[in-house]
C-alpha positions as CSV (number, residue, x, y, z in Angstrom):
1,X,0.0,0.0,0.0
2,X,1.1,3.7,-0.7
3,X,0.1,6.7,0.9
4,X,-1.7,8.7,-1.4
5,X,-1.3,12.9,-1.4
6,X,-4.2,15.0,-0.9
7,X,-4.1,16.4,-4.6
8,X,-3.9,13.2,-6.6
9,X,-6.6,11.9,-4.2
10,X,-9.0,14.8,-5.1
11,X,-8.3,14.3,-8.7
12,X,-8.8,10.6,-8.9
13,X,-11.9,11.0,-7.0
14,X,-13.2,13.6,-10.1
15,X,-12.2,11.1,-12.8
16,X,-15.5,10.1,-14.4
17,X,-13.6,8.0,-17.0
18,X,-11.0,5.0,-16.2
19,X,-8.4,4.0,-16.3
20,X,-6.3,7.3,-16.7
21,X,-2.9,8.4,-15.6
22,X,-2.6,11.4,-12.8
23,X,0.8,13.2,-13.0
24,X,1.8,15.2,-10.0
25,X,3.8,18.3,-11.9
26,X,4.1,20.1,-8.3
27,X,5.8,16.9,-6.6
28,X,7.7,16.4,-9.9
29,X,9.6,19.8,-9.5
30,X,9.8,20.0,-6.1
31,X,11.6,16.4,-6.5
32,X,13.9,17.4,-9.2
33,X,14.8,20.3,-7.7
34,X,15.9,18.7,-4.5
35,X,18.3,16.7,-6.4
36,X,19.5,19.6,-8.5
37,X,20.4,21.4,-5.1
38,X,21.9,18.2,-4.1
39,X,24.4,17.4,-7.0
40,X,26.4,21.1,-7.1
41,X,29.0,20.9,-9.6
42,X,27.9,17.8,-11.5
43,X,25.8,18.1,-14.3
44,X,22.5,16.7,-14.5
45,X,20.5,15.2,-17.9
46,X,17.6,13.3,-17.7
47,X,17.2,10.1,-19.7
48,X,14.2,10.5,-21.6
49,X,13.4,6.8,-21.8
50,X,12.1,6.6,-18.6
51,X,9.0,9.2,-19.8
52,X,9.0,11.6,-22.8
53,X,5.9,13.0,-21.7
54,X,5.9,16.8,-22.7
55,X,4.6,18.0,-19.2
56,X,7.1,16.2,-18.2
57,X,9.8,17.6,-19.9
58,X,8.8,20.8,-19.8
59,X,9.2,20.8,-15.8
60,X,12.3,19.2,-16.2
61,X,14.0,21.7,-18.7
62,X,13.6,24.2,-15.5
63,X,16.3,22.0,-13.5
64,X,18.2,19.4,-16.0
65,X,21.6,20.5,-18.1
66,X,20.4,18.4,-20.5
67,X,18.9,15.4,-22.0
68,X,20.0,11.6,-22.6
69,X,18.7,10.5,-25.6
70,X,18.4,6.8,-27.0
71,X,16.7,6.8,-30.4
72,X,16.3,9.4,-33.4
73,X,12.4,9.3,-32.9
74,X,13.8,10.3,-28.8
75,X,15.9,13.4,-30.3
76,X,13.2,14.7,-33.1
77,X,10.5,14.5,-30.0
78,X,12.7,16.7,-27.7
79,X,14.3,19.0,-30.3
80,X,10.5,20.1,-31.2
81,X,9.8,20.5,-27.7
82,X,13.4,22.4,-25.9
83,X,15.4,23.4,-29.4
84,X,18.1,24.8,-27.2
85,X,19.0,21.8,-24.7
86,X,21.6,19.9,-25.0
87,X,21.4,16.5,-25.7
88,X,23.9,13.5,-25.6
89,X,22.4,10.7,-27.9
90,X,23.4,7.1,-26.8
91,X,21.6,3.5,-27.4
92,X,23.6,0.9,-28.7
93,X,21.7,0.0,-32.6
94,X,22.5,3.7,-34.0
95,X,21.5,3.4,-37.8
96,X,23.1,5.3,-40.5
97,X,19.9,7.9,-40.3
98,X,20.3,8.8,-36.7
99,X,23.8,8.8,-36.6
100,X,23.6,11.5,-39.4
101,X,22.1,13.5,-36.9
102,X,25.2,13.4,-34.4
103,X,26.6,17.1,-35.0
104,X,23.4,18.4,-33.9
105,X,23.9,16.9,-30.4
106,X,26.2,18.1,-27.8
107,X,27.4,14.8,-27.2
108,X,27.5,11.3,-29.0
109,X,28.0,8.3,-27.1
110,X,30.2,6.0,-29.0
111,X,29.1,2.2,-28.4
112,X,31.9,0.2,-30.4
113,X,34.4,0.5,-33.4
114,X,31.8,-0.6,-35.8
115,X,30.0,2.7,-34.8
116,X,32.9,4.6,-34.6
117,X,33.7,3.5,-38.3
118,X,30.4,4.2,-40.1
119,X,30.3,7.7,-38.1
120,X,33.3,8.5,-39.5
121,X,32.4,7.5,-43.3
122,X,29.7,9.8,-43.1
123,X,32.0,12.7,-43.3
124,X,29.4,14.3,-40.5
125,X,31.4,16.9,-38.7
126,X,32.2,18.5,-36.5
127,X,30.9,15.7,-33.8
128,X,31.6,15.2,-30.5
129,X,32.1,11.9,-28.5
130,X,32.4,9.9,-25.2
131,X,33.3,6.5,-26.0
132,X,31.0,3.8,-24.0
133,X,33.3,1.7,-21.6
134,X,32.0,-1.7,-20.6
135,X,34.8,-1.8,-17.2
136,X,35.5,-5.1,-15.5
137,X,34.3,-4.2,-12.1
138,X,32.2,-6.3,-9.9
139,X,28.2,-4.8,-10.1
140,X,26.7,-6.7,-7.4
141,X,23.6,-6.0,-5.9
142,X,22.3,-4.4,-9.5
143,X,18.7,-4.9,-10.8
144,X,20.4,-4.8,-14.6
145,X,23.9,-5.0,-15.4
146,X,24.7,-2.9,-19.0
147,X,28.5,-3.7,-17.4
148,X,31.0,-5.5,-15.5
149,X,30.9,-8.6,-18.2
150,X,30.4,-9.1,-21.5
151,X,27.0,-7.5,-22.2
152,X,25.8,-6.0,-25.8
153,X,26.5,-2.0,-24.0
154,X,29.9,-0.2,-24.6
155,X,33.5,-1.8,-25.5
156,X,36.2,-3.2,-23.3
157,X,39.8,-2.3,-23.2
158,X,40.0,-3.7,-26.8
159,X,37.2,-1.6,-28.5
160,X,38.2,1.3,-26.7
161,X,42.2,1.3,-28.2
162,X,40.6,0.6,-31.6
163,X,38.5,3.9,-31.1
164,X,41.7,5.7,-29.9
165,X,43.7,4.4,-33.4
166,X,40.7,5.5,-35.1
167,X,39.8,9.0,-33.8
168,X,43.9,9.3,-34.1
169,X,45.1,11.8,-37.1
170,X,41.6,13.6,-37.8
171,X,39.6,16.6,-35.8
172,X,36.4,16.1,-37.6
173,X,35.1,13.6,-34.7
174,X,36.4,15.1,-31.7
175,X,37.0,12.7,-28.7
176,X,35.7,14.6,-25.2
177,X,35.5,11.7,-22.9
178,X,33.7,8.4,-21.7
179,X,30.3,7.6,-20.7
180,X,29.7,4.6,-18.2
181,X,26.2,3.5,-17.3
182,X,27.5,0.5,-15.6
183,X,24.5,-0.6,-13.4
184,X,20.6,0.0,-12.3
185,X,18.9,-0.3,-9.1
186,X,22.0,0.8,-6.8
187,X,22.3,2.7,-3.6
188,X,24.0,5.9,-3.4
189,X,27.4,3.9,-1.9
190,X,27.9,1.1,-4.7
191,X,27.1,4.0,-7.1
192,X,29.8,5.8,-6.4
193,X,32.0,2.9,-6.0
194,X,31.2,2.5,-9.7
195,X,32.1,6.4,-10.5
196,X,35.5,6.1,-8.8
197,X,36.4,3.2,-11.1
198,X,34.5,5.1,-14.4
199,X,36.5,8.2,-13.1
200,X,39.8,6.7,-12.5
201,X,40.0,4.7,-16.3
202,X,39.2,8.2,-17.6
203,X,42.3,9.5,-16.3
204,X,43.9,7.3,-17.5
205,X,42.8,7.7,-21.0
206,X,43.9,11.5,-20.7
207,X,40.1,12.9,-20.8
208,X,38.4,15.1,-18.6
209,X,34.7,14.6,-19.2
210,X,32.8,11.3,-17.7
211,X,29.3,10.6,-17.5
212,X,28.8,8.1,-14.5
213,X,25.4,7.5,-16.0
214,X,22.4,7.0,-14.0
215,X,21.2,3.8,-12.3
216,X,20.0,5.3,-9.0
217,X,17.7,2.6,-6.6
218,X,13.9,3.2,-6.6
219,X,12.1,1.3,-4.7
220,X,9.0,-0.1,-5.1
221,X,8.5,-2.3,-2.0
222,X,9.1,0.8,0.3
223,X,7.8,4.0,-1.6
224,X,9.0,6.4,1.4
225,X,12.5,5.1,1.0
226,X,14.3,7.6,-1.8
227,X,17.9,7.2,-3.2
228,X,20.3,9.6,-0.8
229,X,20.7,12.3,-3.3
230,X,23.1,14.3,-0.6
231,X,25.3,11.8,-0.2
232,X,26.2,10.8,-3.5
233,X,26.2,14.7,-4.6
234,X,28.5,15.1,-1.9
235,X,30.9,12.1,-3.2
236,X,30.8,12.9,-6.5
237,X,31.9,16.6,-5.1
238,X,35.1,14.9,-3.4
239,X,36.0,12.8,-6.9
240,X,35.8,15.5,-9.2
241,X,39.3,17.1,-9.9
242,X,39.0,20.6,-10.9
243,X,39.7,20.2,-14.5
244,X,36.9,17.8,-15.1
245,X,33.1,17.7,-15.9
246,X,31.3,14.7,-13.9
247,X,27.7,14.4,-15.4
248,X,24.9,11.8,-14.4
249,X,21.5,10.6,-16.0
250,X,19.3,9.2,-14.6
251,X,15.8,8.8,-15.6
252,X,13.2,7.0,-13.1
253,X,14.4,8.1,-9.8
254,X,13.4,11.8,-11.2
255,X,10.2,10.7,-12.8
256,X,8.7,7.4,-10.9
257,X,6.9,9.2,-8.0
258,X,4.8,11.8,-9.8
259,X,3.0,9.4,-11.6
260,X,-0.4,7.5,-10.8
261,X,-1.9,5.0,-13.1
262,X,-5.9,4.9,-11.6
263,X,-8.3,2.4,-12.5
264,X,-11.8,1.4,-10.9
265,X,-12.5,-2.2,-9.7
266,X,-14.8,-3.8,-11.9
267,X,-15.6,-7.5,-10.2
268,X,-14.5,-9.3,-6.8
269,X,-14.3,-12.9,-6.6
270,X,-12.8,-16.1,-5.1
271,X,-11.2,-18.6,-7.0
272,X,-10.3,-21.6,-5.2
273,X,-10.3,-19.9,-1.8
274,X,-8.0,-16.8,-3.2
275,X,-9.6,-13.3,-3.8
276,X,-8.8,-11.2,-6.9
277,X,-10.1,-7.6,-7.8
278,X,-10.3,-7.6,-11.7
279,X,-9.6,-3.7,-12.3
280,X,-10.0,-1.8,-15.6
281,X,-6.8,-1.3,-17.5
282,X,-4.2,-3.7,-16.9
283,X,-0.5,-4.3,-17.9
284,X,-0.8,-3.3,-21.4
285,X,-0.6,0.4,-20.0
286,X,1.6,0.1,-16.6
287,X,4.0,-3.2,-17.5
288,X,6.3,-2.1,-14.8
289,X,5.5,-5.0,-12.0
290,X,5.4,-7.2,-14.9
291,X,8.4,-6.5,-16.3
292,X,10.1,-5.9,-12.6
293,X,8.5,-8.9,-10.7
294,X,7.0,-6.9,-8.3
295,X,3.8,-5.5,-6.3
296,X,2.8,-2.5,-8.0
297,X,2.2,0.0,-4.9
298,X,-1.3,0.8,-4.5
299,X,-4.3,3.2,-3.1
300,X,-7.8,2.5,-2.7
301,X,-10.5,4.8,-2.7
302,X,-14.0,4.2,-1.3
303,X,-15.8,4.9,-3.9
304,X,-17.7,1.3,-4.1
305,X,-19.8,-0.6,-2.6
306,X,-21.3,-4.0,-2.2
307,X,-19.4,-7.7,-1.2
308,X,-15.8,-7.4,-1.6
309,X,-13.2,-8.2,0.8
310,X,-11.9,-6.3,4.0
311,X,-9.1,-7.2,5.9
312,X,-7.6,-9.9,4.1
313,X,-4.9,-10.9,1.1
314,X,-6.4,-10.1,-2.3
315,X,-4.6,-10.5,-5.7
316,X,-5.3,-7.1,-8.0
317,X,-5.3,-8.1,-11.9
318,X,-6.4,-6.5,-15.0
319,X,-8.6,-7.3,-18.1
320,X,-6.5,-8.7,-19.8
321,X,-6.6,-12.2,-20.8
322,X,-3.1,-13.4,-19.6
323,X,-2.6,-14.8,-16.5
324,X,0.9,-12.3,-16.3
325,X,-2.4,-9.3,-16.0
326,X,-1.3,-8.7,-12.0
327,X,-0.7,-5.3,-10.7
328,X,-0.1,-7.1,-7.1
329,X,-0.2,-10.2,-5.5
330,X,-1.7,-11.4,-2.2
331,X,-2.1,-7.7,-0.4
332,X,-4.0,-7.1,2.9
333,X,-6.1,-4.6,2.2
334,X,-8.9,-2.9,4.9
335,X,-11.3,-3.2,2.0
336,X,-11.5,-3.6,-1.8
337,X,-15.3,-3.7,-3.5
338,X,-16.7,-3.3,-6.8
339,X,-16.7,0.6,-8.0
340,X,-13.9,1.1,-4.9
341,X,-11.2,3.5,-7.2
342,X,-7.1,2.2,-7.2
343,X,-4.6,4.4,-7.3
344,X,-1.6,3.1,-8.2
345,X,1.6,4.9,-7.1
346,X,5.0,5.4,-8.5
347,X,4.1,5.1,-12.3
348,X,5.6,8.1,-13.7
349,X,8.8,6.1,-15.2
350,X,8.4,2.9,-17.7
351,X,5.2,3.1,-17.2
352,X,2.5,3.7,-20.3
353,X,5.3,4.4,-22.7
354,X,6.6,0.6,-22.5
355,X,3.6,-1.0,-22.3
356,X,1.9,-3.0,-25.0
357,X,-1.0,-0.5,-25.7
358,X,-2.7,-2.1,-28.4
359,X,-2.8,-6.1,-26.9
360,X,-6.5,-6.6,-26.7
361,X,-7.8,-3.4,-28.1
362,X,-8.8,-1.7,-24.9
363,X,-9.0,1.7,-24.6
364,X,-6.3,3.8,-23.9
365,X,-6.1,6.2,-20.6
366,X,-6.5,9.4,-20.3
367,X,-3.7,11.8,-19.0
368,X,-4.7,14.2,-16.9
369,X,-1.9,16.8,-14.6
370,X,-2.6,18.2,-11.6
């Protein structure tokens, strides 16, 4: 269960048409801000894969140095939106098309040779890179590892000496530094374990720019519980030598808590001795405890009535017809009836925008920002 504010409450409570996504703009920039004031002298870009929303953006742009992009169809959406911002463009499949695009970006991340190679027989100039290490350092404790092993993200020693021969003799593609996103799902601590090692191979390639990535723990178990911004702000502080830029990107722990995905409960019933609340919507728009393996955080409103349950473990699924449909599994709740609203928390990253929208046919939330 999650607490719910006062403000999403009231505005889930008007909804007279469900499911439909809540965002929280007020907690969003509050949020951000926070962890602008806590990272001074590190620059911060959001990674717009964890929600391109507009609204989004546009209270981002007030806080963020920048944006981390992944895709071409990523950079055209937030070009048209912020024309000025910066951008670094990463992803590991860069076609020939999107990599055309790479001297309109302040900085290309450079995933392998191969890359490096067809970038350079573009004749696109003048571009700017960080070249993608892949470091042998132990990630333990990670929800995903893009490092540390062989993994499809970045080059290892031997990929990143190629790109050195290659970048050697020409200006055109101009080598700035490295970019690391080594890990996801880590506490300030190993996080800056990881920078330390990023930051330390940087020096001794001889370049003064390093993006750490992102990778900061959100977690959905305990919503209270927030990554310490402070203290890894404050370490990063102590590791950057004057001479250097130290950038980070991270994408859900600035996004996930604005975000409420609220649907109505359409039936209660028992199935061999277990209770399940079938909800409109399902995992086609918030995939997230699919995809994660976990309980999905969750509200109820009294707004039903009629048998239910109260004060027992009920299973909260969707309409879909999958048995993977399940928001959360075996939660004691006070009560859950038919018409009771659910409000669930902590959907404002990889959320909608990597769900399977059209499985089914349903219809398609509404967006509404309070």
């Amino acid at each position: 269960m999650i607490e719910i504010p006062d403000a999403v409450r009231v505005a889930a409570e008007c909804l007279t048409a469900h499911p439909a996504y809540v965002y929280d703009l007020r907690s969003l920039e509050e949020h951000v801000a926070a962890v602008r004031q806590a990272l001074p002298g590190t620059e911060l870009y959001y990674a717009v894969k964890a929600n391109p929303d507009p609204r989004l953006l546009a209270v981002l742009a007030r806080h963020v140095d920048g944006f981390e992009v992944s895709s071409g169809g990523e950079l055209t959406h937030v070009r048209e939106l912020h024309p000025d911002a910066p951008l670094a463009f990463g992803g590991p499949g860069k076609t020939d098309t999107e990599l055309a695009l790479a001297s309109t970006v302040h900085r290309l991340h450079v995933e392998s040779p191969g890359e490096l190679r067809r970038l350079l027989a573009a004749g696109t100039g003048p571009v700017d890179v960080l070249l993608r290490v892949n470091l042998d350092v132990p990630v333990a404790g990670a929800a995903l590892a893009m490092g540390g092993g062989a993994t499809p993200f970045g080059m290892d020693d031997d990929g990143v000496r190629e790109c050195l021969t290659l970048l050697a003799g020409q200006h055109r593609v101009r080598l700035r530094g490295v970019h690391a996103h080594l890990a996801s799902g880590l506490d300030a601590a190993a996080l800056l374990d990881l920078a330390r090692a990023v930051v330390e191979y940087a020096r001794g390639l001889g370049v003064r720019e390093i993006n750490v990535g992102g990778g900061m723990a959100v977690s959905y178990t305990d919503p209270a519980e927030r990554f310490a911004w402070k203290i890894f702000g404050a370490g990063l502080s102590d590791l950057r030598a004057p001479d250097e830029t130290l950038r980070v990107e991270p994408g859900r722990a600035l996004t996930a808590y604005c975000g409420w995905y609220v649907t109505r409960v359409i039936d209660v019933k028992r199935v061999h001795g277990e209770a399940f609340a079938v909800v409109t919507g399902g995992t086609h728009h918030l995939r997230t405890p699919v995809t994660k393996g976990h309980d999905q955080p969750f509200a109820v409103l009294p707004t039903g009535a009629g048998p239910g349950v109260r004060d027992e473990p009920v299973t909260v699924v969707g309409q879909l017809c999958t048995p993977k449909d399940v928001f959360a599994r075996r939660v004691v709740v006070p009560r859950l009836l038919p018409g009771d609203t659910v409000a669930f928390g902590m959907a404002g990253a990889y959320a909608y925008n990597i769900s399977h929208h059209d499985f089914l046919m349903h219809p398609k939330p509404a967006f509404h920002y309070i």
